[in-house]
Residue, then its C-alpha position, 0 to 999 in steps of 0.5 A: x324573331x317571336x320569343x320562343x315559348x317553352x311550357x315546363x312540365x318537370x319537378x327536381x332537376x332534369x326537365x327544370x335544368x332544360x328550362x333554365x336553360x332555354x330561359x337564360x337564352x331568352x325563351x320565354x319558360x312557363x312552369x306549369x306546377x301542380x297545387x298546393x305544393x308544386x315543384x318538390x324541391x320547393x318544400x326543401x329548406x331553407x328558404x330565403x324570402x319564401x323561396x327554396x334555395x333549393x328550388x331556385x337552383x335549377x328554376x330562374x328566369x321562369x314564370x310560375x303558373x299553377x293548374x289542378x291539370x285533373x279538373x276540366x276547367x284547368x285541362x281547358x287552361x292547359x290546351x289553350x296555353x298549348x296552343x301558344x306554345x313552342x316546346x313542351x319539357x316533361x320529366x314525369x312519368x308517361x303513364x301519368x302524362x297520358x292519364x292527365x292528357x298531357x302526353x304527345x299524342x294528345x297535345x299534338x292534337x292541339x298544336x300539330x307544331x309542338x317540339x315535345x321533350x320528355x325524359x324518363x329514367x330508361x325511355x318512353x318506348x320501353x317495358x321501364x318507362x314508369x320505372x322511377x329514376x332517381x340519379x343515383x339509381x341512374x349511376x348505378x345500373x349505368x356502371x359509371x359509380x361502379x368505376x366511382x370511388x376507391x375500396x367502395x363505390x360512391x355517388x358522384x359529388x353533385x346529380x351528375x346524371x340528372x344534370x347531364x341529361x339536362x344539357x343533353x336534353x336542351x341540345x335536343x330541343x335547339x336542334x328541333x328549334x332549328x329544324x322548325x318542329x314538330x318533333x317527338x324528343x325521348x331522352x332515356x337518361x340511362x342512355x345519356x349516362x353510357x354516352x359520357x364513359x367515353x374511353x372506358x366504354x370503348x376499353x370494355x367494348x373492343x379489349x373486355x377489360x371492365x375497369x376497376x375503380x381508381x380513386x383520384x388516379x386515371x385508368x390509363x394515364x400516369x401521374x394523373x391524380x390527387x397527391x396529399x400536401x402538407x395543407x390538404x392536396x394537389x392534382x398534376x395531370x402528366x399526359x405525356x411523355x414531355x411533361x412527365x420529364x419536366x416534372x422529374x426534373x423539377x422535383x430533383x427526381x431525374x431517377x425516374x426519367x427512366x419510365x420515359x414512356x406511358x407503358x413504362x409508367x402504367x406497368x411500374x405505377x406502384x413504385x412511381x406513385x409511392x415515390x412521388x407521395x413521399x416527395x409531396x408530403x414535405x411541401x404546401x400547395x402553393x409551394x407546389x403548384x408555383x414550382x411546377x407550374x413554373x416547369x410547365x407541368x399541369x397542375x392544380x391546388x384542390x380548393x373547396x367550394x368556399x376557395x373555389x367560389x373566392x378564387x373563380x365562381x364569385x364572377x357568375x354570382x348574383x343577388x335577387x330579393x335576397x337569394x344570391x344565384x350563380x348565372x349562366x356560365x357562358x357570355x350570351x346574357x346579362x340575365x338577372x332573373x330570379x326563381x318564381x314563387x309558386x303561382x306568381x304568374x298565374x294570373x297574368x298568363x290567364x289574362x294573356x290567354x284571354x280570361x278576364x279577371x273576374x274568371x281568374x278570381x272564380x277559377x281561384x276560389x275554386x281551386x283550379x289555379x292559385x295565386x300569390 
């Protein structure tokens, strides 16, 4: 089987996910970057080796290729890149899509095969599809960071929304991939955001209730939450009434047995909670997660990001040219790839599409494409 050829038009987190993505399952990911900057995460510091840290987080295993797309001359370029290309991923604008030339209908007209995946803040066919859609934007109007936090809304820890969609996006692409294309792929990332409230969603939809924010606790499950340690926290997660008699039972507490069922739990929460807290905050994490482990209850220490590395990440860890790079989760490839620098592979694309070097140079000191 032919290397799929993928063409990224994206900058930040979204369409570049899909990229990444689509190369660390062997596709061949050419991101086509604007001058003289490209990617906007690539001028976040700091840089290792002249590359973002930044930058590289969501742009390994991909080839670099810088085209002035507003120049006839670059928009050349483009078409005859298209016309050896798979799959198109776009997160910008369709307003500025269709004023480069770059937009399905008229990238159609060049490859009438072409798998063409274009995310936007609330969709292609919408009165808002120009409308900038940052992920905290996203999680705002979706209700998720609403029902996120304690007293006050918060963020989610990382670009939850962004990612999400990426993962959504990359489904959508295999799909039509397997299909054999051509195909027009809208994915409205508001849209993505309602699709992951899951029993929430279906609480407010079929019994009114709008949920209310919960901290570390779960709206409908109880214990299920963070409790304070000596050392920092634990999370136990009871989800039925097995476990939450073990629990009782492995704490000396079989007086709260009596709540044997989860309606019992949720109406008398409050005292439950308040009398778990104070059995908790006599003992360390360890202490806590071998005994109730032990009883089969499940539970957690919660671990920072440098504990969370030591004890599981550091086996997705890997170094390139001096920038350690976490790989693909699941056990598909042995990929070792390393994020572009800007315009590195300019050049050989070109070549491949039948430019001579003498036209690269010239299209180079013209300002049409750059080069490393």
């Amino acid at each position: 089987m032919e290397k799929v050829r993928v063409i990224e038009l994206g900058s930040n987190i979204s369409a570049p996910l899909v990229g990444e993505i689509l190369a660390d399952l062997g596709m061949e990911v050419i991101k086509v970057e604007p001058p003289p900057f490209g990617d906007d995460r690539r001028r976040v510091k700091p840089e290792i080796n002249g590359i973002s840290i930044y930058f590289a987080s969501t742009n390994r295993g991909k080839k670099s290729v810088v085209i002035n797309l507003k120049s006839e001359e670059g928009y050349e370029i483009f078409k005859k890149l298209v016309k050896t290309a798979d799959v198109i991923v776009t997160n910008y604008r369709p307003s500025a899509l269709r004023k480069l030339g770059v937009d399905y209908e008229s990238v159609k007209r060049i490859n009438s095969k072409i798998i063409y995946c274009s995310i936007t803040g609330f969709g292609n066919f919408t009165e808002e599809a120009d409308r900038p859609a940052y992920d905290t934007i996203i999680l705002a109007l979706s209700g998720l960071m609403d029902m996120t936090g304690e007293e006050n809304p918060v963020k989610f820890a990382t670009s939850i929304s962004d990612i999400t969609t990426g993962l959504l996006a990359t489904v959508m692409v295999l799909w039509a991939l397997n299909k054999g294309g051509p195909a027009f792929i809208d994915v409205p990332m508001i849209y993505t955001q309602f699709y992951l409230t899951l029993e929430d969603a279906y609480m407010y939809l079929n019994t009114g209730k709008v949920p209310k924010r919960m901290g570390s606790a779960h709206r409908y499950l109880v214990p299920y939450q963070a409790f304070k340690v000596v050392d920092g926290y634990i999370y136990v997660a009871v989800f039925n009434d097995e476990q939450y008699l073990r629990l009782c039972k492995a704490l000396n507490r079989e007086d709260l047995c009596k709540f044997d069922t989860l309606q019992k739990r949720i109406e008398n929460r409050d005292y439950i909670i308040n009398e778990l807290e104070g059995v908790f905050e006599k003992n360390t994490r360890e202490y806590w997660v071998e005994l109730l482990g032990k009883a089969d209850v499940p539970v957690a220490p919660i671990l920072n990001l440098e504990e969370a590395f030591k004890r599981y990440g550091n086996r997705l860890v890997y170094e390139s040219d001096g920038v350690r790079y976490v790989n693909f989760p699941v056990n598909v490839t042995s990929n070792r790839s390393k994020a572009p620098k800007l315009g590195e592979h300019t050049k050989e694309v070109l070549l491949e599409l039948g430019y001579s070097e003498e036209d690269v140079n010239r299209l180079a000191q013209k300002g049409i494409i750059m080069l490393i």
